[in-house]
C-alpha positions as CSV (number, residue, x, y, z in Angstrom):
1,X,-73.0,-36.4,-51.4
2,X,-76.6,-36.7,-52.9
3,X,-79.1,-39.3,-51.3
4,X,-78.5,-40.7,-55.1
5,X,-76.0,-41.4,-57.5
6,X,-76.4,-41.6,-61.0
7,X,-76.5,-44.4,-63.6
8,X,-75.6,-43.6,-67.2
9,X,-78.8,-43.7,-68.6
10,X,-80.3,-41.6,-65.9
11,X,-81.6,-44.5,-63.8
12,X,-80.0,-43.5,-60.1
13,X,-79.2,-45.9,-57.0
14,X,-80.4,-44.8,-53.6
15,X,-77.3,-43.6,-50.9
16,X,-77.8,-44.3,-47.2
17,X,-77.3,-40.4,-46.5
18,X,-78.2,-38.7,-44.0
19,X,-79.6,-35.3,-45.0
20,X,-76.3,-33.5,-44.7
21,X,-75.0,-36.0,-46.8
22,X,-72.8,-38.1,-44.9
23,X,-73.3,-42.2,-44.4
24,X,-74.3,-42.7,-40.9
25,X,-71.7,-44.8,-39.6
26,X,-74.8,-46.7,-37.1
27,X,-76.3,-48.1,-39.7
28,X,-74.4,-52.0,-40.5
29,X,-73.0,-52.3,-44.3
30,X,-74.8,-55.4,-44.3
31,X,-78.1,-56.2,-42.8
32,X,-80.2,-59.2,-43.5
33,X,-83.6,-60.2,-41.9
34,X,-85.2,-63.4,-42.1
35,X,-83.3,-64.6,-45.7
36,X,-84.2,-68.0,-47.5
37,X,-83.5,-69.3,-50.6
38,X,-84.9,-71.7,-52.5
39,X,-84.1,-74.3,-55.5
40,X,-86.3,-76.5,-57.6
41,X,-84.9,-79.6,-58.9
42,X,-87.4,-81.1,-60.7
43,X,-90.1,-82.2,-58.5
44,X,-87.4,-81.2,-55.2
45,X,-87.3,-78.0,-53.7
46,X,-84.0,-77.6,-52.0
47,X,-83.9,-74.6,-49.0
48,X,-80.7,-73.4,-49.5
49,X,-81.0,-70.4,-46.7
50,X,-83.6,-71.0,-44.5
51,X,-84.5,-67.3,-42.9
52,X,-80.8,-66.1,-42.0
53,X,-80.4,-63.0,-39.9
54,X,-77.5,-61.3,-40.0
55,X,-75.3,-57.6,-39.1
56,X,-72.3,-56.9,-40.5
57,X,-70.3,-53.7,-39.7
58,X,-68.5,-51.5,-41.7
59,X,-64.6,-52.5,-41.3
60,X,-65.6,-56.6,-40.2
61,X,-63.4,-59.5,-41.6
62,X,-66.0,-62.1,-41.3
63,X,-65.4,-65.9,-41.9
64,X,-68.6,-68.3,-43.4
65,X,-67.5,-72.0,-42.4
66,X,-69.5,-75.3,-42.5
67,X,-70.1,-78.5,-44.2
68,X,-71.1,-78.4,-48.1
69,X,-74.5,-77.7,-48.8
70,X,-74.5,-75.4,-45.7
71,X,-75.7,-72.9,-47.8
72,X,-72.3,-70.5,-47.6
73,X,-72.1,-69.9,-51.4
74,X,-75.5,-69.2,-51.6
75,X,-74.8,-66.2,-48.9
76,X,-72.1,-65.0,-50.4
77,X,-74.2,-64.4,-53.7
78,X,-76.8,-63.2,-52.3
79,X,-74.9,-60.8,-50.2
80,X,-73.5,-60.2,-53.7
81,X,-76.4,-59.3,-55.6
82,X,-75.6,-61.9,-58.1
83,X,-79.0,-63.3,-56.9
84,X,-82.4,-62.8,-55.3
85,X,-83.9,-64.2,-52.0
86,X,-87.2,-66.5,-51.9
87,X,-88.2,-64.6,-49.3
88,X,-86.8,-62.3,-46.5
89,X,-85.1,-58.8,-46.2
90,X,-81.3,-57.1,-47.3
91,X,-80.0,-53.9,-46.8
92,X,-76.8,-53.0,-48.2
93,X,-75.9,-49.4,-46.4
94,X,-78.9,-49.4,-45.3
95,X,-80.6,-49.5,-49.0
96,X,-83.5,-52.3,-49.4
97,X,-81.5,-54.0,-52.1
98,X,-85.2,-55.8,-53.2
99,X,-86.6,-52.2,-54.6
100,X,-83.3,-51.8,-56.8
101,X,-83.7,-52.7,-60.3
102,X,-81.3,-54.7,-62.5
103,X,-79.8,-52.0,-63.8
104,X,-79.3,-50.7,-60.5
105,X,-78.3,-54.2,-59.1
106,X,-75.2,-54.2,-61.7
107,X,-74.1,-50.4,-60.8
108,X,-73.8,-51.5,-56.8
109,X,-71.7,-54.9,-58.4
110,X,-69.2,-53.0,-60.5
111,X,-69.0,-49.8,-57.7
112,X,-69.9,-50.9,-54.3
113,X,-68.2,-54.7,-54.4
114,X,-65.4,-56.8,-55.4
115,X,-65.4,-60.3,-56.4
116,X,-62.6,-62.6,-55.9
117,X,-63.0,-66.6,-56.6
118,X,-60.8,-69.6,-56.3
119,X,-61.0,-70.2,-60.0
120,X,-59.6,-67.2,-60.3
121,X,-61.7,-66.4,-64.0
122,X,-58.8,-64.4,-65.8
123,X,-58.7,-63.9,-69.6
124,X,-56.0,-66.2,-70.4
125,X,-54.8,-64.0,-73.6
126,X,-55.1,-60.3,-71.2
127,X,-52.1,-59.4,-69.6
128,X,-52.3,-59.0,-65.8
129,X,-52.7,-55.2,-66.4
130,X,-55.6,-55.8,-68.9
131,X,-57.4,-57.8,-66.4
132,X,-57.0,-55.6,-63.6
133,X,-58.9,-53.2,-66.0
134,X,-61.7,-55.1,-67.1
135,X,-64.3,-53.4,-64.6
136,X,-63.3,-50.4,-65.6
137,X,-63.9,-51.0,-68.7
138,X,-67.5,-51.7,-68.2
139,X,-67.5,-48.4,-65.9
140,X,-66.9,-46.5,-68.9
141,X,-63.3,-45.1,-67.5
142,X,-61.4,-43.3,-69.8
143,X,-58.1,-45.5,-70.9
144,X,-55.6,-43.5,-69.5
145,X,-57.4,-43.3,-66.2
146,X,-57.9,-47.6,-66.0
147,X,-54.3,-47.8,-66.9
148,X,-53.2,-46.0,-64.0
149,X,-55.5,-47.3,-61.1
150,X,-55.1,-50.5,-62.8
151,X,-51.1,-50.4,-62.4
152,X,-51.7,-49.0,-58.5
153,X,-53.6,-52.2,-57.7
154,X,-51.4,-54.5,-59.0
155,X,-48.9,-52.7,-57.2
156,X,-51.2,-52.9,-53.8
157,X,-51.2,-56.6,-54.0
158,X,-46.9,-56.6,-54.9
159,X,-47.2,-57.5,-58.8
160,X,-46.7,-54.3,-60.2
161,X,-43.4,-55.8,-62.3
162,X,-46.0,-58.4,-63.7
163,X,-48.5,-56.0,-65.7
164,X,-47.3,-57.1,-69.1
165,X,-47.5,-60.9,-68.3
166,X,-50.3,-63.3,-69.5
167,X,-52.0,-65.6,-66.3
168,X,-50.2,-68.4,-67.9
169,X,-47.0,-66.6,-67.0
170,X,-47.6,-66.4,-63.3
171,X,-48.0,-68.4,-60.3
172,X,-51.1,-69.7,-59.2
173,X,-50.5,-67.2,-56.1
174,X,-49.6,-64.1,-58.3
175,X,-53.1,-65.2,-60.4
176,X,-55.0,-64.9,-57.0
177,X,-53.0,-61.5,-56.1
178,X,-54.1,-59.9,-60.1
179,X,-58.2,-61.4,-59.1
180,X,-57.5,-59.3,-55.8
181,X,-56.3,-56.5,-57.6
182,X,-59.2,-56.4,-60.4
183,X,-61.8,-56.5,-57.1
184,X,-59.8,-53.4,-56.0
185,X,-59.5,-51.5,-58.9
186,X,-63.1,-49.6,-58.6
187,X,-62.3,-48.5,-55.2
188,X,-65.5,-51.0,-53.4
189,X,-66.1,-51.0,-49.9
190,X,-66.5,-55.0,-49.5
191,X,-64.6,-57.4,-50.8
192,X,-66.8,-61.0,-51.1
193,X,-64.0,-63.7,-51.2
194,X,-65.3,-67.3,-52.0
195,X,-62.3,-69.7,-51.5
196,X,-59.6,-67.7,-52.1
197,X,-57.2,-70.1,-51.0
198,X,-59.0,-73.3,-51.9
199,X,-55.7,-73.7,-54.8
200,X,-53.3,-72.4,-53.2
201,X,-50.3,-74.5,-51.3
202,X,-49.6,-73.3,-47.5
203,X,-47.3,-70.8,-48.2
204,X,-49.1,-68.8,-51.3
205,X,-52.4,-68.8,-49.0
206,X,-50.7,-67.3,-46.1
207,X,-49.9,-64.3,-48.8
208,X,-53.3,-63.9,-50.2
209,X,-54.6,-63.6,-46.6
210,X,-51.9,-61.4,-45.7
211,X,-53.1,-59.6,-48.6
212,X,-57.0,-59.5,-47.4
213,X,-56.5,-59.0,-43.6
214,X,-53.9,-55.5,-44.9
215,X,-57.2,-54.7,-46.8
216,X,-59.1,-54.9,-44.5
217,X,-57.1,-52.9,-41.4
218,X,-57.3,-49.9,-44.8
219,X,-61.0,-50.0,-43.9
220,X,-62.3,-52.7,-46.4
221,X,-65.0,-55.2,-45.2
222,X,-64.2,-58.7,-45.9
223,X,-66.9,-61.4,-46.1
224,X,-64.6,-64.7,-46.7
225,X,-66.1,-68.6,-47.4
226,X,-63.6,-71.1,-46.9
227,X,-63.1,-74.8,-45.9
228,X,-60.0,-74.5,-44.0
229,X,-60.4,-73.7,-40.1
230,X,-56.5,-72.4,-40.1
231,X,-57.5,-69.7,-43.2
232,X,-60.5,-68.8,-40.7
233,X,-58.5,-68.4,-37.8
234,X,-57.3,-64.9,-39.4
235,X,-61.4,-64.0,-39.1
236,X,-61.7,-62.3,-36.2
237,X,-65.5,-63.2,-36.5
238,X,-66.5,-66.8,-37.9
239,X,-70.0,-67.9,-38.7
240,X,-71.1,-71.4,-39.0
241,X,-73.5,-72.6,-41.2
242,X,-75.6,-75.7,-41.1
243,X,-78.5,-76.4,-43.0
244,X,-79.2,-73.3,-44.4
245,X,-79.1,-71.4,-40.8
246,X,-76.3,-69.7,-38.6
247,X,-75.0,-71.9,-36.2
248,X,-72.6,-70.2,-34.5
249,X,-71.6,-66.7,-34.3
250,X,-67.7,-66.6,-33.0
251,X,-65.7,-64.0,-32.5
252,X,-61.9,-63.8,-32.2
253,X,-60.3,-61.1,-30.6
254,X,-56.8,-62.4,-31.0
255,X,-57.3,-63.7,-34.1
256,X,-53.9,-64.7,-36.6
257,X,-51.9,-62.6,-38.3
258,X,-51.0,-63.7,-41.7
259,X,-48.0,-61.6,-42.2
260,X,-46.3,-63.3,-38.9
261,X,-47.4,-66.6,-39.7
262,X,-45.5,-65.9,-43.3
263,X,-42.4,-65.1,-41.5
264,X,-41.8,-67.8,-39.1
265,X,-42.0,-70.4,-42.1
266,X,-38.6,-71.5,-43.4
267,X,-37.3,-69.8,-46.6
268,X,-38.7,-70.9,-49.8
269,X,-36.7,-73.7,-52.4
270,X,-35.0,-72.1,-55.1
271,X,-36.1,-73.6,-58.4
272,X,-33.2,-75.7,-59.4
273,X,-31.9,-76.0,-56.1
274,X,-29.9,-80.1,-55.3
């Protein structure tokens, strides 16, 4: 491994290597120092992070609870590179994600994370296999190659016999599992959830956390925001925010497991069934 990888273009994204080319497994996959963001509403400025600081190891499923306006959103896409900070410090692998430019910034996005939403954001007219390929697409993956990682995550997430159907054609659940599967599909090393659940009934939640906490025990870090403090009690860490600050800083080491949770509920209603 080179202490760079290259952009098409030439343009090349710094690697946290060590000189004989390995990552050094010290340093956290997320580090934040001092973090604040800021809006301006008119004449209102609105702190939305007010100087978070913040370690998270490779391997972590980590929970962000708290009130709305806390400011967990605004973590998440930050965390996410989908925006800048006001002011403060990130490293992602230990590389100052301020000196990266755009064009860097959107090779760490499509290589180095996955996105997964509660709205879901599939193409309504792209089957589930389509979707699944989308970032490849904009990787520049050959056709044959996206159609075959694309049908190994939707088999990872149990929808390989859906590939061909449209999202109107599924489940709200199976629509969440095809989102997972497209934040899979370029092989990233953190999953950034952001209500995953919030649309799903008791039942379909429980799968898509199954789904997440299986990830994650493969070696996937999991940054999760949700509402719910029975989705968070699968977290063994949860962080609290308030006002734009940590809180609290909990961590679990019993914490739930989906999968059991799934199979002490009774059997589901047949459609059709008196």
């Amino acid at each position: 491994m080179s202490a760079t990888s290259e952009l098409p273009g030439g343009d090349a994204v710094p690697n946290p290597a060590t000189a004989a080319g390995a990552v050094d497994r010290g340093v956290p996959l997320i580090r934040l120092e001092g973090l604040a963001k800021d809006y301006r509403l008119g004449s209102t400025v609105v702190h939305a992070l007010r100087g978070v600081d913040l370690e998270v190891a490779r391997g972590e499923l980590v929970a962000l609870m708290g009130p709305s306006g806390s400011g967990k959103s605004t973590l998440l896409h930050l965390v996410g590179c989908l925006d800048r900070p006001t002011s403060g410090r990130y490293w992602l692998e230990g590389v100052a994600v301020e000196n990266l430019t755009a064009r860097q910034l959107a090779f760490v996005r499509n290589r180095k994370l996955g996105f997964i939403f509660q709205t879901f954001n599939l193409l309504p007219r792209a089957s589930a296999l389509d979707n699944v390929a989308l970032p490849l697409l904009y990787s520049g993956v050959s056709a044959s190659v996206r159609q075959e990682r694309s049908r190994l995550a939707l088999a990872a997430v149990g929808l390989a016999d859906r590939a061909r159907h449209r999202p109107s054609e599924l489940s709200g659940g199976q629509q969440q599992r095809v989102a997972i599967a497209r934040a899979l599909v370029t092989g990233p090393g953190l999953l950034l959830a952001d209500e995953p659940t919030g649309n799903l009934d008791t039942r379909t939640s429980l799968e898509v956390m199954a789904i997440l906490q299986q990830l994650n025990a493969a070696g996937i870090t999991v940054l999760l925001v949700t509402h719910e403090p029975d989705i968070a009690a699968f977290c063994p860490r949860i962080l609290t925010l308030q006002d734009g600050r940590v809180l609290q800083d909990v961590r679990l080491p019993g914490a739930n497991r989906a999968a059991d949770v799934l199979a002490s509920l009774p059997p589901p209603v047949e459609q059709g069934a008196a």
